[in-house]
N, C-alpha and C positions, 0 to 999 in steps of 0.2 A: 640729643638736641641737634636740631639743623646747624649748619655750619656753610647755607649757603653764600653765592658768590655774583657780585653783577660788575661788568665791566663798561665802560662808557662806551664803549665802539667794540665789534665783536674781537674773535681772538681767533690766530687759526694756527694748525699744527699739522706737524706731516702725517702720512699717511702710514706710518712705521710708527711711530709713537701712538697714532689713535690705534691701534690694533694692540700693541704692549697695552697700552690703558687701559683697553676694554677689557681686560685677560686681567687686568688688576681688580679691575671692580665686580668683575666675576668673579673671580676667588673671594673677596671679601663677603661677597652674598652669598656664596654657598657653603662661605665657613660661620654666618649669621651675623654678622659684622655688617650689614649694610648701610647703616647710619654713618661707619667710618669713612665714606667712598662716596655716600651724598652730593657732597661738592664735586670733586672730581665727576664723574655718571654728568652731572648737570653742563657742568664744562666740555665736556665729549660733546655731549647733546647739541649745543649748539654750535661747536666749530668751526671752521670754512676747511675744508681739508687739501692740500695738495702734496705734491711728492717733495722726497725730501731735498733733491734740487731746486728745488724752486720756492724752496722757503725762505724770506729775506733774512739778512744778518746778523737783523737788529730783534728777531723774537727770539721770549725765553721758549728751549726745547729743553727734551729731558737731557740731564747732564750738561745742559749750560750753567754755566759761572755768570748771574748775574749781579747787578746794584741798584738798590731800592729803598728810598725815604718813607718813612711811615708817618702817619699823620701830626705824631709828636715828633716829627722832624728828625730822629733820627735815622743815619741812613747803616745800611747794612750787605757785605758781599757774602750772595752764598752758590752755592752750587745744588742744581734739584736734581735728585734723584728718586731712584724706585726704592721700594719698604725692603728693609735690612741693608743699606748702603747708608744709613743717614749717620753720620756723626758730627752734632753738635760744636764742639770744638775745632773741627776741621771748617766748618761752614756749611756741613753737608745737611740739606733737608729733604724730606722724605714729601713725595709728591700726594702721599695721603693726607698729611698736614693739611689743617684750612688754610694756611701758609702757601702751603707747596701749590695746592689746586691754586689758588688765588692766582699765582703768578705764572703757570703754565700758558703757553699760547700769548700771553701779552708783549706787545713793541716799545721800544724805547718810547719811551712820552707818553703812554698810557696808564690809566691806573683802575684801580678795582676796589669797591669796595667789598667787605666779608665781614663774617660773622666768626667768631672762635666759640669753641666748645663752651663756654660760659657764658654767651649769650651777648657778649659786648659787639659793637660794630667799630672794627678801622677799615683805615683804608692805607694804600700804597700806593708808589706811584715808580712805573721802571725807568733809571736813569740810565744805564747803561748795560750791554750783554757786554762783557769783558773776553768772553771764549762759549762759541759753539760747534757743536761737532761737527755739524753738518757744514758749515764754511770753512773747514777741515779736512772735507772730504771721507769725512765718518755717518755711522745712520743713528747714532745715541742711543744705541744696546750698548755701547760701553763706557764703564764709568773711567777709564783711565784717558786723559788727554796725550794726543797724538805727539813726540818728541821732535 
């Protein structure tokens, strides 16, 4: 089932990230999974791309800790990452998620809505990036924050 995504104003992501992504959604399609990676693939597609200096503060990248109210209000901090880094209880979400795609590339005060695997539509809205790598002086190949 689609599990597409639209955002009000575009979303845009570095240039290290769109290239790790595209390398996720390729794997997912050639292991037959492409349905998984739908959203994500479609959020590449329209991106605005720049380098990873030059990406404001306030967009979720991969491995940002951000926060986000859901259409029932409530609000939630998590941290996105790549498939096998997600743990649940820590806050950790996997950027394969309709979840994770949703919130990739979007700025504080933006929001998106989405589709989930059973066909329901919310939507979110990003309150806050708490920690990104890249205003770190990291490129979010790593999930561990800078000390």
């Amino acid at each position: 089932m689609s599990t597409s995504s639209r955002a009000t104003t575009g979303i845009v992501l570095t240039s290290l990230d769109h290239l790790r992504l595209s390398g996720v959604v390729e794997a997912y399609e050639k292991r037959g999974d492409p349905e998984l990676v739908e959203s994500l693939a479609d959020e590449l597609d329209r991106a605005q791309i720049v380098s990873p200096d030059e990406i404001p503060d306030d967009v979720v990248t991969m491995h940002s800790r951000c926060v986000f109210v859901s259409d029932s209000g409530a609000e939630q901090e998590v941290t996105l990452v790549y498939p096998g880094e997600e743990d649940v209880e820590k806050g950790r979400i996997s950027i394969v998620t309709p979840v994770g795609s949703a919130l990739i590339g979007l700025r504080v005060g933006q929001n998106i809505t989405w589709q989930t695997t059973d066909g329901r539509t919310k939507e979110l809205t990003i309150k806050a990036v708490s920690w990104q790598p890249e205003a770190h002086g990291q490129d979010g190949a790593s999930a561990e924050k800078a000390v």
